[in-house]
MARKOL-523972 format. One record per residue: x negated, y negated, z of N, C-alpha, C, O in turn. Coordinates in Angstrom, 1 decimal. Layout:
BEGIN
@nu:X | nv:Y | nw:Z | cau:X | cav:Y | caw:Z | cu:X | cv:Y | cw:Z | ou:X | ov:Y | ow:Z
...
This chain:
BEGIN
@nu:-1.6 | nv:6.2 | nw:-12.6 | cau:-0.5 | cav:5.3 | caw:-12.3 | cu:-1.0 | cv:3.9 | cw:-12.1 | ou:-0.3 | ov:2.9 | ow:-12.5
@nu:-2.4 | nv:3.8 | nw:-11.4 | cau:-2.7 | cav:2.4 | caw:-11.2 | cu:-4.1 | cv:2.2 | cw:-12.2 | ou:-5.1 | ov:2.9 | ow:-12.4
@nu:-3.8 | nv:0.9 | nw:-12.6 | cau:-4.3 | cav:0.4 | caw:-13.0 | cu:-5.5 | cv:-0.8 | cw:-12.5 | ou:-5.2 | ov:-2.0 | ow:-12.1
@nu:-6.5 | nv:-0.3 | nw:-12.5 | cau:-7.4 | cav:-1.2 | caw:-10.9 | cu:-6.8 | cv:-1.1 | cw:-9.4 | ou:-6.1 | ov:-0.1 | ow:-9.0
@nu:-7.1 | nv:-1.9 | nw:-8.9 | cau:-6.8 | cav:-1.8 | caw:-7.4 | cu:-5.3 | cv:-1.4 | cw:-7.0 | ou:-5.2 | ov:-0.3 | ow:-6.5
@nu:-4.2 | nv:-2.3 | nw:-7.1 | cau:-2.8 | cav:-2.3 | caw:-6.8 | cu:-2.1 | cv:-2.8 | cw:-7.9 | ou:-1.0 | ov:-3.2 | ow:-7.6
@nu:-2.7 | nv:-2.8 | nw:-9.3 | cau:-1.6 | cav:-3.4 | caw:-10.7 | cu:-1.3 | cv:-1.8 | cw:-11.2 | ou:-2.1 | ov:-0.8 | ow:-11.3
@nu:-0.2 | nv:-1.9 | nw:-11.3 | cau:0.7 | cav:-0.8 | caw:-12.0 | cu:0.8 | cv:-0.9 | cw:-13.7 | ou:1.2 | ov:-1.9 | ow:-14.4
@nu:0.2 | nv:0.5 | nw:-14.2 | cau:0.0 | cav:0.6 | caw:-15.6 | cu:1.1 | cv:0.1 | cw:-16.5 | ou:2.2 | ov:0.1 | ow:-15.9
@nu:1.2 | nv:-0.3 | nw:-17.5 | cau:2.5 | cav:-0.8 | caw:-18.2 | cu:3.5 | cv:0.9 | cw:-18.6 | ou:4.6 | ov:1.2 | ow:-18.4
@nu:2.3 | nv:1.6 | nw:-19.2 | cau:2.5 | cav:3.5 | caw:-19.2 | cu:1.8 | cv:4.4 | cw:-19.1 | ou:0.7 | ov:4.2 | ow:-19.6
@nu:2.0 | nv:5.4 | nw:-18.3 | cau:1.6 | cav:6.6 | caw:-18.0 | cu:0.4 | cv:6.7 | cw:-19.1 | ou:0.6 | ov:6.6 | ow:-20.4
@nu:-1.0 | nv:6.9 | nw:-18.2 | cau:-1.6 | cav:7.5 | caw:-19.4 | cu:-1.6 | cv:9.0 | cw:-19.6 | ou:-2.4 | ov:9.5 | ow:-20.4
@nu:-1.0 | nv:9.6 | nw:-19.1 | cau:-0.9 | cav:11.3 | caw:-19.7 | cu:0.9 | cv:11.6 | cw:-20.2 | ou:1.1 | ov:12.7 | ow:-20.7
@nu:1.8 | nv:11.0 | nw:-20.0 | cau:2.9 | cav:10.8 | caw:-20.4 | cu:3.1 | cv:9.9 | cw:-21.3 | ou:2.9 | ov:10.3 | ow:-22.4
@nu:3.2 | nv:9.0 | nw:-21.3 | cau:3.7 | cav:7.6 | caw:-21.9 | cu:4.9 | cv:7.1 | cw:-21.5 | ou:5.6 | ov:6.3 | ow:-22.1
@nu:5.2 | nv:7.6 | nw:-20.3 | cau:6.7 | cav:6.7 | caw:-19.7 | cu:6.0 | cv:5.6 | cw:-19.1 | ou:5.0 | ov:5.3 | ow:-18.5
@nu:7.7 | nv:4.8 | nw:-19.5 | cau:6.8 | cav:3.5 | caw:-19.3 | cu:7.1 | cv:2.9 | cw:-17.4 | ou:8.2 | ov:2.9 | ow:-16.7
@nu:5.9 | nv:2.3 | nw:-17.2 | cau:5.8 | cav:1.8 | caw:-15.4 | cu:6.3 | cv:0.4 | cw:-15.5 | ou:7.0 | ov:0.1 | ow:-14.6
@nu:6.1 | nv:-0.5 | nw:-16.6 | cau:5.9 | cav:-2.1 | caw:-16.5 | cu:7.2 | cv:-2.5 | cw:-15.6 | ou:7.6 | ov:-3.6 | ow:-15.0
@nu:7.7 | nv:-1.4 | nw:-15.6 | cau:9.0 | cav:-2.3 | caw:-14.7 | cu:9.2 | cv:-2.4 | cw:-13.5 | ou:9.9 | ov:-3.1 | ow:-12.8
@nu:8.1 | nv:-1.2 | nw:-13.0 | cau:8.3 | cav:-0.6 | caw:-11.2 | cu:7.8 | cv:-2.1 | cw:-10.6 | ou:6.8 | ov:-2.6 | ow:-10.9
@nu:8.6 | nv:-2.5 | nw:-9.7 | cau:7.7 | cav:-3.4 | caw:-8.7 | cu:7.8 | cv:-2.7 | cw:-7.5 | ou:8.7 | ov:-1.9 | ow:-7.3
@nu:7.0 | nv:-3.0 | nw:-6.5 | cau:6.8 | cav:-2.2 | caw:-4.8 | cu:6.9 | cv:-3.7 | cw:-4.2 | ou:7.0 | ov:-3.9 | ow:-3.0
@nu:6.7 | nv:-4.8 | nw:-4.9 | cau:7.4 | cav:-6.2 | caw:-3.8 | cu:6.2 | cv:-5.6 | cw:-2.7 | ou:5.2 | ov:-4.9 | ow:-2.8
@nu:7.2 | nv:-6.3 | nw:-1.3 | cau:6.0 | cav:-6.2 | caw:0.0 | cu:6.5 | cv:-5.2 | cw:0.7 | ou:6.5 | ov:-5.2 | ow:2.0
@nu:7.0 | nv:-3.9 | nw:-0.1 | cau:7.1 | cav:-2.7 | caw:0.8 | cu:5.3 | cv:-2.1 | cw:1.4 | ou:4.9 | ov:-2.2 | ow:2.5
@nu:4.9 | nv:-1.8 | nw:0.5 | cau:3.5 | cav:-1.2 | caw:0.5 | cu:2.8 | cv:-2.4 | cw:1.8 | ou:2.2 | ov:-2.0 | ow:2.7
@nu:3.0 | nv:-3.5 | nw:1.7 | cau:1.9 | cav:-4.4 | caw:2.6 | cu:2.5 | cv:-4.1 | cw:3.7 | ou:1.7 | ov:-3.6 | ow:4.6
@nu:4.3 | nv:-4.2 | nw:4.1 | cau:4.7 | cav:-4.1 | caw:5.7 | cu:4.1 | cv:-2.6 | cw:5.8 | ou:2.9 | ov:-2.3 | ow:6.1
@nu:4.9 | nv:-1.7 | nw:5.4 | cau:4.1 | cav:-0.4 | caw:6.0 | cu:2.6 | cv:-0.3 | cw:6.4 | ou:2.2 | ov:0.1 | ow:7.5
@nu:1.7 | nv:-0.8 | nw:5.2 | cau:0.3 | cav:-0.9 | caw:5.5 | cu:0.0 | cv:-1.4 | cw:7.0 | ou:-0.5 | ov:-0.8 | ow:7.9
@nu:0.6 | nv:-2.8 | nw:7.2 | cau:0.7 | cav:-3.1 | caw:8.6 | cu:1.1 | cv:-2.7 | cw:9.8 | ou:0.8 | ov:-3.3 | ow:10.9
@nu:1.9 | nv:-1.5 | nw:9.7 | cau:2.4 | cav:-0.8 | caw:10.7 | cu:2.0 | cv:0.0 | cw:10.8 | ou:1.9 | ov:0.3 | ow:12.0
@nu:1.5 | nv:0.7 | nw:10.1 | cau:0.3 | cav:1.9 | caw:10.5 | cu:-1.0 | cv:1.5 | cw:10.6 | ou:-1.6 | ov:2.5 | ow:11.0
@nu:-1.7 | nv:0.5 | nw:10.4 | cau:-2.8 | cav:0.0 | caw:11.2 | cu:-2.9 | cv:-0.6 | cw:11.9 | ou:-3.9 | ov:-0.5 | ow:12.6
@nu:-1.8 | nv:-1.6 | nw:12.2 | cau:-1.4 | cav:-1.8 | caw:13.8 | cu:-1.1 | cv:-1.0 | cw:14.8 | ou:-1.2 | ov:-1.3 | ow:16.0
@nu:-0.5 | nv:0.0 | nw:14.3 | cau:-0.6 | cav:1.2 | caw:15.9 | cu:-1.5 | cv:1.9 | cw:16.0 | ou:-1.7 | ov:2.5 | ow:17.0
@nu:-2.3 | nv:2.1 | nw:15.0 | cau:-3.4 | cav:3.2 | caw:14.7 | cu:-4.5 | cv:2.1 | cw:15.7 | ou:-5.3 | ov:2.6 | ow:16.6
@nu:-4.5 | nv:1.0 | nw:15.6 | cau:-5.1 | cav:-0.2 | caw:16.3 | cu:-5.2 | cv:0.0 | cw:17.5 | ou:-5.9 | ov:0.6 | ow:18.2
@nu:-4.2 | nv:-0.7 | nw:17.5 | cau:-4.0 | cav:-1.3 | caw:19.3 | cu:-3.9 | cv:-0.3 | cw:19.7 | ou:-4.5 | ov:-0.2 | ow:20.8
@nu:-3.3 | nv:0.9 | nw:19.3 | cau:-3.3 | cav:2.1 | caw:20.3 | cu:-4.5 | cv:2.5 | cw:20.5 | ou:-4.8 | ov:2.8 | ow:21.7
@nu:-5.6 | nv:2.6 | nw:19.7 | cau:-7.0 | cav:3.0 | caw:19.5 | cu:-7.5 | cv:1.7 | cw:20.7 | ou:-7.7 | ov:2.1 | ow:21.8
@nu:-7.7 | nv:0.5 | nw:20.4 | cau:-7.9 | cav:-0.2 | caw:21.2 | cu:-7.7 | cv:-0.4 | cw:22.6 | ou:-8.8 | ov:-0.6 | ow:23.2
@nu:-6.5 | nv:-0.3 | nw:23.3 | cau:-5.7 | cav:0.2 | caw:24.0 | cu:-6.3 | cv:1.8 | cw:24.7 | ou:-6.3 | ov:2.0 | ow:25.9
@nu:-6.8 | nv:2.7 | nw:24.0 | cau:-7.0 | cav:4.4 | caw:24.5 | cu:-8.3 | cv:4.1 | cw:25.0 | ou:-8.7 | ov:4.6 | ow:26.1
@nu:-9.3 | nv:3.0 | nw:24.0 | cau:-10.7 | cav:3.0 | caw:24.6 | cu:-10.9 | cv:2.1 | cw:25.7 | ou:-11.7 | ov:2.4 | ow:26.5
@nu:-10.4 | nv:1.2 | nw:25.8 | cau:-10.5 | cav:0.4 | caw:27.2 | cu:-10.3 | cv:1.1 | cw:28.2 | ou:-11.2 | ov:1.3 | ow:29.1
@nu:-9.1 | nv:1.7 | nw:28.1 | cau:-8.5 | cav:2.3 | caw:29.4 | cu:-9.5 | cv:3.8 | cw:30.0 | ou:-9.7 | ov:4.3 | ow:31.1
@nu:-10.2 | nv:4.1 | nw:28.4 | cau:-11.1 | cav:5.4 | caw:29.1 | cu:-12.5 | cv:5.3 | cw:29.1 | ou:-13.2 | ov:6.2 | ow:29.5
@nu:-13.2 | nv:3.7 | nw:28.4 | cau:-14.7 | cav:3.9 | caw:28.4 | cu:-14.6 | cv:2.6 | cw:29.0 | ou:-15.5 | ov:2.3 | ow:29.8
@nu:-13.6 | nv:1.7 | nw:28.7 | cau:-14.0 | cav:0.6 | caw:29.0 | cu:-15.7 | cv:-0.4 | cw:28.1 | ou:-16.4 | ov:-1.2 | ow:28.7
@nu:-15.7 | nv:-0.1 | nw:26.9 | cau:-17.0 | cav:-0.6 | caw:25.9 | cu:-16.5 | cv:-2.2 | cw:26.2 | ou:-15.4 | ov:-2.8 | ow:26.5
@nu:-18.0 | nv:-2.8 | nw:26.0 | cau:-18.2 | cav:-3.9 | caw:26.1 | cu:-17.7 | cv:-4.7 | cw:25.4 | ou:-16.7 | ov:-4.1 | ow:25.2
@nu:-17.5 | nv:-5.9 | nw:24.7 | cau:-16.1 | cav:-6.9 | caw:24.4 | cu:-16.9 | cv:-6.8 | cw:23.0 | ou:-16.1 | ov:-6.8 | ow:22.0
@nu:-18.3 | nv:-6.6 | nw:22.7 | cau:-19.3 | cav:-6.9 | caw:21.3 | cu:-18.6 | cv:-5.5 | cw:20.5 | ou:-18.2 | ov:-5.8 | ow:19.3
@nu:-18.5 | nv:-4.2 | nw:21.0 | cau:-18.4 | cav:-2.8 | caw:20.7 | cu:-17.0 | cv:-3.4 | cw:19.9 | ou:-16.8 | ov:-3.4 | ow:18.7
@nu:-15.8 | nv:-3.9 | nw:21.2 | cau:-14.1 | cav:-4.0 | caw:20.5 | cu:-14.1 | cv:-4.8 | cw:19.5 | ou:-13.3 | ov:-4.4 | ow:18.7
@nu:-14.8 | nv:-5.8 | nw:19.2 | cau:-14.9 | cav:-7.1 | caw:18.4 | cu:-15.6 | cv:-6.4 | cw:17.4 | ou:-15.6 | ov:-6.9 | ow:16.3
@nu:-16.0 | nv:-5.8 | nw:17.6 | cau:-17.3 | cav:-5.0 | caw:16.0 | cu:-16.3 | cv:-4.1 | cw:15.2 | ou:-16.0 | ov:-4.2 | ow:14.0
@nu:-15.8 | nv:-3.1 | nw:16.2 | cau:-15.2 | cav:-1.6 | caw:16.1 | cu:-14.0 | cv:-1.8 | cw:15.3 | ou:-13.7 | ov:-1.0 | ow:14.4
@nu:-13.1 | nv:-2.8 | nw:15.8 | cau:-11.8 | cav:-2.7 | caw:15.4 | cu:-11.4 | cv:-3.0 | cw:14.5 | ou:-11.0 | ov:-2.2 | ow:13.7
@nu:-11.4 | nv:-4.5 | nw:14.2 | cau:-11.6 | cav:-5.0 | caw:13.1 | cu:-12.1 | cv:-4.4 | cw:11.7 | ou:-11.5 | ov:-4.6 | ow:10.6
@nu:-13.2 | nv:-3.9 | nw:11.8 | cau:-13.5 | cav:-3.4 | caw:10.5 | cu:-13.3 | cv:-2.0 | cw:10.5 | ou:-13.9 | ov:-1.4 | ow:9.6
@nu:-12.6 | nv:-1.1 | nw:11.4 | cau:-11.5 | cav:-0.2 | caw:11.0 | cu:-10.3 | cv:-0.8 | cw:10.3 | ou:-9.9 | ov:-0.8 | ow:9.2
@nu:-9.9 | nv:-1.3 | nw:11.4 | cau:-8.7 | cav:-1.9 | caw:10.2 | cu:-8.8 | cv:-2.5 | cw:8.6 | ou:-8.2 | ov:-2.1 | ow:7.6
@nu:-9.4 | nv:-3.0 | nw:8.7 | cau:-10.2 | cav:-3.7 | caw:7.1 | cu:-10.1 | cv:-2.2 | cw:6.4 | ou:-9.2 | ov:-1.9 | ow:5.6
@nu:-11.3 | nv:-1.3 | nw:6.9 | cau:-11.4 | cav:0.0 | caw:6.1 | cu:-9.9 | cv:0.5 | cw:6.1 | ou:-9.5 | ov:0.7 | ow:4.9
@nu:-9.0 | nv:0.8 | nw:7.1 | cau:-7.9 | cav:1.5 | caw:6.9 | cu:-6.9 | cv:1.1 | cw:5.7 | ou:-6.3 | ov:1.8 | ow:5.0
@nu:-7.2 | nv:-0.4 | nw:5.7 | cau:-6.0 | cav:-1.7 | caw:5.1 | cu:-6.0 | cv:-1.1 | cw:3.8 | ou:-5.3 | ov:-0.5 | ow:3.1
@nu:-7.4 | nv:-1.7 | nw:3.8 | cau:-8.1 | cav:-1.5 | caw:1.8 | cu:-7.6 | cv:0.6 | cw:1.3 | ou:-7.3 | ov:1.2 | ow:0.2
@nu:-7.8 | nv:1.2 | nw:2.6 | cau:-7.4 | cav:2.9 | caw:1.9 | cu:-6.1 | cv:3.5 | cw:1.9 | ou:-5.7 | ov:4.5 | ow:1.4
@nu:-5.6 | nv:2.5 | nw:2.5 | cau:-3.7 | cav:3.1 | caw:2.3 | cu:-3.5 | cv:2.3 | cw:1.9 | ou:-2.9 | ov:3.2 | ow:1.3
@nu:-3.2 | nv:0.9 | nw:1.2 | cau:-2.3 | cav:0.2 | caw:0.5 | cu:-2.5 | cv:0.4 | cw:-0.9 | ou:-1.5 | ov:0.1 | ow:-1.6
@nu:-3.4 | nv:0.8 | nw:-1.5 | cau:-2.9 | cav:1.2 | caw:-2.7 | cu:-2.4 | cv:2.3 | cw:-3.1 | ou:-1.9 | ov:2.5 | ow:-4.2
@nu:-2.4 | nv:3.5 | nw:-1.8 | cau:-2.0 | cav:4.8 | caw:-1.6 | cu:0.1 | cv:4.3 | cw:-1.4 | ou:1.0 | ov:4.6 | ow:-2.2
@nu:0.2 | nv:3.8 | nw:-0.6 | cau:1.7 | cav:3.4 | caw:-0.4 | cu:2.3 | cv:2.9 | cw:-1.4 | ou:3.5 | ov:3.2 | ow:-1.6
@nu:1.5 | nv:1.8 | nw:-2.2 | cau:1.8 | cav:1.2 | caw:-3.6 | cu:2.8 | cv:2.3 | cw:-4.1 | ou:4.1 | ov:2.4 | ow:-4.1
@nu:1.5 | nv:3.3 | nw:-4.6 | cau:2.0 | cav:4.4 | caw:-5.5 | cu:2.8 | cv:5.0 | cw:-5.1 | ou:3.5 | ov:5.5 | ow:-6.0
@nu:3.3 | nv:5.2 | nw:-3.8 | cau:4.1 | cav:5.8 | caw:-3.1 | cu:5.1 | cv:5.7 | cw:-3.4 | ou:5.8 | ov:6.5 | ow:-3.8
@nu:5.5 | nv:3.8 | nw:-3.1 | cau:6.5 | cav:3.6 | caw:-3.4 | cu:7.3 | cv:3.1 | cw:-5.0 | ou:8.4 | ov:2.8 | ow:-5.2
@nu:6.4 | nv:3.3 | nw:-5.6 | cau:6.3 | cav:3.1 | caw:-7.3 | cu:6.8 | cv:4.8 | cw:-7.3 | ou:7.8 | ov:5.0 | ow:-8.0
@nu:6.4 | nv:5.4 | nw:-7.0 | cau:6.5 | cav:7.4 | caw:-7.3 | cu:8.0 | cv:7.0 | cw:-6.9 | ou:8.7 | ov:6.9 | ow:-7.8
@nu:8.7 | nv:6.6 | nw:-5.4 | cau:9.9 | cav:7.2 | caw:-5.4 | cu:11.0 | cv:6.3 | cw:-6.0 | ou:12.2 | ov:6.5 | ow:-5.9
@nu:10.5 | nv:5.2 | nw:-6.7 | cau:11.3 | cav:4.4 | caw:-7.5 | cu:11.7 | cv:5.3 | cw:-8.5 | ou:12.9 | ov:5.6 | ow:-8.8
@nu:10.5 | nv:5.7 | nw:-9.2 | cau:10.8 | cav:6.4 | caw:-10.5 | cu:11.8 | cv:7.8 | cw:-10.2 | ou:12.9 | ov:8.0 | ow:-10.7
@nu:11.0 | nv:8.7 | nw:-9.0 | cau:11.8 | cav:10.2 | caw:-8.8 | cu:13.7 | cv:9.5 | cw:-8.0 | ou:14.7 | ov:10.3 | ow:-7.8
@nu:13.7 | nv:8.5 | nw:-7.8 | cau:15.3 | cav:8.2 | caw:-7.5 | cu:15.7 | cv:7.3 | cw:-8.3 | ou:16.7 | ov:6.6 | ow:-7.9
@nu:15.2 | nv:7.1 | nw:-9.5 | cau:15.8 | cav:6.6 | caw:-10.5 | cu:16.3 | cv:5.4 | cw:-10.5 | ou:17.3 | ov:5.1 | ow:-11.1
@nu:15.3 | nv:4.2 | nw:-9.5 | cau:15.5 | cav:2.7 | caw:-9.6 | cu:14.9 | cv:1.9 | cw:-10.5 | ou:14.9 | ov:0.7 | ow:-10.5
@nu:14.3 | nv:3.0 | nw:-11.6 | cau:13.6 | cav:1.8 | caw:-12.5 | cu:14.2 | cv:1.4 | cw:-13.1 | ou:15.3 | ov:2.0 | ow:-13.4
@nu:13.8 | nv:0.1 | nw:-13.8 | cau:14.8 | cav:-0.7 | caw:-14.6 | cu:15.3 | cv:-1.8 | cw:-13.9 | ou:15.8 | ov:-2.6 | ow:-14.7
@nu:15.3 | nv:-2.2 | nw:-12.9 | cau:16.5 | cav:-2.8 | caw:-12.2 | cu:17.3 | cv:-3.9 | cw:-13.4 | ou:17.3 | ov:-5.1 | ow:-13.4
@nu:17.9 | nv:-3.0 | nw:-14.3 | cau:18.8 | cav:-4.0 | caw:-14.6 | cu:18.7 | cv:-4.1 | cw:-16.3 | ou:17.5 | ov:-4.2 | ow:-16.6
@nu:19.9 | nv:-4.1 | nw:-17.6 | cau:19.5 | cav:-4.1 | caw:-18.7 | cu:18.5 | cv:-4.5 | cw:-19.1 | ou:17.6 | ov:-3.9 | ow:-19.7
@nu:18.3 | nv:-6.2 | nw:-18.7 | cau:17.4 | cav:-7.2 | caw:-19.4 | cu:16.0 | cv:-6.6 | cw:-19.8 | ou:15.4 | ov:-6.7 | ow:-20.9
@nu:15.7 | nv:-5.8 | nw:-18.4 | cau:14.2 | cav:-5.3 | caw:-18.2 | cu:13.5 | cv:-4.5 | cw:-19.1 | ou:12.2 | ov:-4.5 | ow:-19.2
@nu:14.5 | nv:-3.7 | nw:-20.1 | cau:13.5 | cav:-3.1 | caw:-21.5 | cu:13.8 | cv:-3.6 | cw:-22.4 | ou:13.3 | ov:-2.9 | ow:-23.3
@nu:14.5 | nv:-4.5 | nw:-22.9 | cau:14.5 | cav:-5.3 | caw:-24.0 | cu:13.0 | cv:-6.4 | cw:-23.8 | ou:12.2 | ov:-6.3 | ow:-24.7
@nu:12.7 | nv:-7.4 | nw:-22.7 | cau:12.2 | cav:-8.6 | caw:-22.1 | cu:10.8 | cv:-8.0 | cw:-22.0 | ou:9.7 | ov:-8.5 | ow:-22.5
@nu:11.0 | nv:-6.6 | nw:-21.1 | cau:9.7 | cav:-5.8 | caw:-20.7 | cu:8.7 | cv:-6.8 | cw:-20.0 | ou:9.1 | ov:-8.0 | ow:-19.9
@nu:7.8 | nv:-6.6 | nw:-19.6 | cau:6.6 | cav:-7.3 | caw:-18.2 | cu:6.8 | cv:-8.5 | cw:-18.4 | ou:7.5 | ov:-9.0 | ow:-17.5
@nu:6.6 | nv:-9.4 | nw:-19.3 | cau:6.2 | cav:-10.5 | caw:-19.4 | cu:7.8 | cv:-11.5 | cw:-19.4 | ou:8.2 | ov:-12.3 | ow:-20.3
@nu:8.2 | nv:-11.4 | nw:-18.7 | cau:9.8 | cav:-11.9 | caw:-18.9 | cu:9.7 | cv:-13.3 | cw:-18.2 | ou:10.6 | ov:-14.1 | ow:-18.1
């Protein structure tokens, strides 16, 4: 379904239905941020309160979980939300879109 990181195929390569029209907009980014923001601060938040690690450990640790988390579910959610465009039948939004097709 994807094509590189977060670009969406124009068509299925084992079908041939065509994607060029799905957009996921900034659904996929807010979500992404809401689940590594609580996955976060709550993690953040759980280790203070029980080890208490030094300020170098939180400043190292967290951050590049998050980074790692960001980069492994946002293109997972993309698709996500590209999959239930298609299974509830919002693609297209609108004649123009397969006549015009991507480049409109």
């Amino acid at each position: 379904m994807m094509d590189g990181y977060l670009k969406v195929r124009r068509t299925c390569a084992s079908c041939g239905e065509k994607l060029h029209h799905h957009r996921a907009d900034d659904l996929p980014a807010y979500a992404t941020i809401i689940v590594v923001g609580k996955v976060v601060i709550g993690g953040m938040y759980a280790a203070e309160v029980a080890w208490a690690p030094p300020m170098w450990v939180q400043m190292t640790l967290w951050p590049l979980l998050a980074l790692a988390m960001t980069l492994l579910i946002l293109p997972r959610l993309k698709g996500m939300v590209v999959g239930m465009q298609w299974a509830w039948r919002m693609h297209g939004f609108g004649a123009d879109d397969e006549r015009h097709g991507p480049d409109r």
